[in-house]
C-alpha positions, 0 to 999 in steps of 0.5 A: 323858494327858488327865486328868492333874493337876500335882502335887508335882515328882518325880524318877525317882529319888525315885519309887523310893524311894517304889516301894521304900518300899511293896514293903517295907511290902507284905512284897515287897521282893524278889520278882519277880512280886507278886500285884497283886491280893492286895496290893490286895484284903488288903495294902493294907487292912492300912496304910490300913484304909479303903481298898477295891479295887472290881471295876466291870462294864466297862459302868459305867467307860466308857473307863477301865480304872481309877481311883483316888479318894480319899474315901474312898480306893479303886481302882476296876478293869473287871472284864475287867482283873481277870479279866486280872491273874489269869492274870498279864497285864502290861498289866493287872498294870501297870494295878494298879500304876500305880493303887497309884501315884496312891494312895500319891502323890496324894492331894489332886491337883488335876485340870488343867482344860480350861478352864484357859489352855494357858500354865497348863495346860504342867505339866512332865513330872516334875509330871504325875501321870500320868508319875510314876504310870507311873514307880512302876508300872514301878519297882514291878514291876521295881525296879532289884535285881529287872531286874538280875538277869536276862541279857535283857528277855524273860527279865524280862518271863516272870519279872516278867509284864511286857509286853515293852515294859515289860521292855525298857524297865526292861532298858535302864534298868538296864544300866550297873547289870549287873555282868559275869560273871566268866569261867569260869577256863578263860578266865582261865587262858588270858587270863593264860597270853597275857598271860604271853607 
């Protein structure tokens, strides 16, 4: 997190509520693999007009992949991470994401300087923008009611195109939300005919 900026503190749970909000607002709400790209390029212009997805040559980003700015309010992406969240790439769906995040909970952050003294520059986890950026990207690819819907992380990460790293990780998040499956009821006959005895 070498750029990073304090913002306003947000718990995990609130960055939910956010990620939710805009997979509603984005006509989403509950699918498993959105089109990053769509919702970029035409979703988004449609809530904030003024907002443009811009492809830069990788040339021209030195080493970022993507950043997002906001006046006026655009996501700037390397072309080879475009091409990337085309054919699905996780790692580059993600990047979409986590910019979508910066945009719609950041405007007006300020970046922590260099300069700044190091006891003023400790900015706590859940004021860094870059930790609630990667929150929402992950709870907007995988919200909750989507990963609980599978019975593995790899099945999550094929379904969601997800890396597998993010798909484990959210597959773990949510486990005390799985609900057990029933038995079949030759089981529970069985279970019962026991209990009988």
């Amino acid at each position: 997190m070498a750029d990073d900026y304090k913002v306003k503190p947000r718990s995990a749970k609130d960055i939910a509520a956010v990620a939710l909000a805009w997979r509603h607002a984005l006509g989403i709400p509950d699918a498993w693999s959105p089109n990053v790209i769509t919702l970029l390029e035409i979703e988004v212009p449609k809530l904030i007009p003024e907002f443009a997805l811009v492809v830069r040559p990788d040339d021209e980003m030195a080493d970022a992949e993507a950043y997002t700015e906001f006046d006026p309010p655009h996501i700037a992406v390397c072309g080879s991470v475009y091409r990337m969240a085309q054919h699905d790439d996780g790692r580059s769906r993600m990047t979409f994401a986590h910019e979508l995040g910066h945009l719609v909970m950041h405007p007006g952050a300020v970046k922590l300087r260099s300069s700044t003294a190091p006891s003023e520059r400790q900015t706590k986890y859940f004021e860094s923008a870059e930790w609630q950026a990667k929150k929402f990207a992950a709870l907007f690819l995988v919200p909750d009611h989507v990963a609980v819907q599978f019975d593995s992380a790899n099945e999550l990460a094929a379904a969601c195109h997800v890396s597998s790293q993010a798909a484990q990780i959210r597959f773990n998040e949510t486990s005390t939300l799985r609900k057990p499956k029933p038995l079949a009821s030759s089981v529970s006959e069985v279970i019962q005919e026991l209990k009988g005895k």
